[in-house]
C-alpha positions, 0 to 999 in steps of 0.5 A: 503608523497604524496602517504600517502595523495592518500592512505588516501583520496582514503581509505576515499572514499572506506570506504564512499562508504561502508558506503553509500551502507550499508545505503541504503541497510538497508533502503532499506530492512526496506521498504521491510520488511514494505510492508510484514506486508502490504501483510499479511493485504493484504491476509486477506483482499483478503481472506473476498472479495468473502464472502463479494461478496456471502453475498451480491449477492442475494441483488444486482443482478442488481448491478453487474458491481460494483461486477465484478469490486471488482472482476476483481480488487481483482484479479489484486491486488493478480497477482501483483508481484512488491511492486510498482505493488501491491501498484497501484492494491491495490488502485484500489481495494479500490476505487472499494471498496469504490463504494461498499460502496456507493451502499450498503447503498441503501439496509437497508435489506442488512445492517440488515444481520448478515452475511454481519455486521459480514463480513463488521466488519472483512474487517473494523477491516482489513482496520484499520491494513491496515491504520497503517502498511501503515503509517510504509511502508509510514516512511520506503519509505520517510526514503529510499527516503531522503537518496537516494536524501540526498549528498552524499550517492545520488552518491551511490543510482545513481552507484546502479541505486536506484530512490525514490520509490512511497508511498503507498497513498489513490488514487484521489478517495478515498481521495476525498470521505474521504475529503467530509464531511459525510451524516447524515440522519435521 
């Protein structure tokens, strides 16, 4: 009878383990599959910088330090490797973005260009796809992090050496110049 008990609990405990693993390996591939759709707005959004770049070259020859900066950080983003890596490098993307941003506003002729409104509408349109598939990925991470902190699949997640992964957030940067209220001039 004894040995029924042993078998019993020990069998309970396989099967929990089993469970707990699979669990975590479909969360696990959901944040993958998440940044995917992440890497395609990604790719896109790499592809437009050196337009964007070009179209505005003739406009900003002294304000090259905000270029190179967009270039060396567009740069890093497209060499990352990991989904950590590339979350850090694409947020230095968009704050050397966001400079961008500020120093065009200096050049009414620039903003007047056809090609640079065709290109900014594009690298926008690219921005808010970025937006949603970054609140996915975001889901997808906060998901895999409960469960791996969550008892007991939390015993799995530490046999298997999971830690809780990073959100893909705005830097300090962004987020202040997002939380500022907008200009308006007139």
């Amino acid at each position: 009878m004894a040995l029924w008990v042993i078998l019993g609990i020990a069998a309970l405990v396989v099967i929990g383990y089993i469970s707990a693993n699979n669990k975590l390996v479909a969360l696990k591939n959901n944040r993958e599959n998440a940044f995917a759709d992440i890497d395609v707005q990604l790719k896109q959004r790499h592809d437009l910088i050196p337009q964007l770049i070009g179209a505005v070259k003739g406009y900003m020859d002294h304000e090259s330090g905000v270029l190179t900066r967009i270039t060396e950080a567009r740069s890093n983003a497209m060499s990352a490797k990991t989904i950590n890596e590339k979350v850090s490098t694409e947020n230095e993307l968009g704050a050397a973005m966001g400079a961008f941003n500020i120093q065009v506003e200096a050049y009414p002729d620039l903003k007047a260009s056809t090609n640079f409104l065709q290109l900014q509408e594009e690298i926008s349109d690219v921005e808010n796809k970025l937006a949603a598939v970054r609140r996915f990925f975001n889901s997808s991470t906060k998901e895999l992090n409960t469960a791996i902190e969550s008892i007991p699949i939390n015993i799995v997640a530490s046999i298997k050496k999971m830690i809780s992964q990073p959100m893909f957030e705005l830097d300090r940067s962004q987020r202040d110049s997002m939380e500022k209220a907008p200009e308006i001039k007139f």
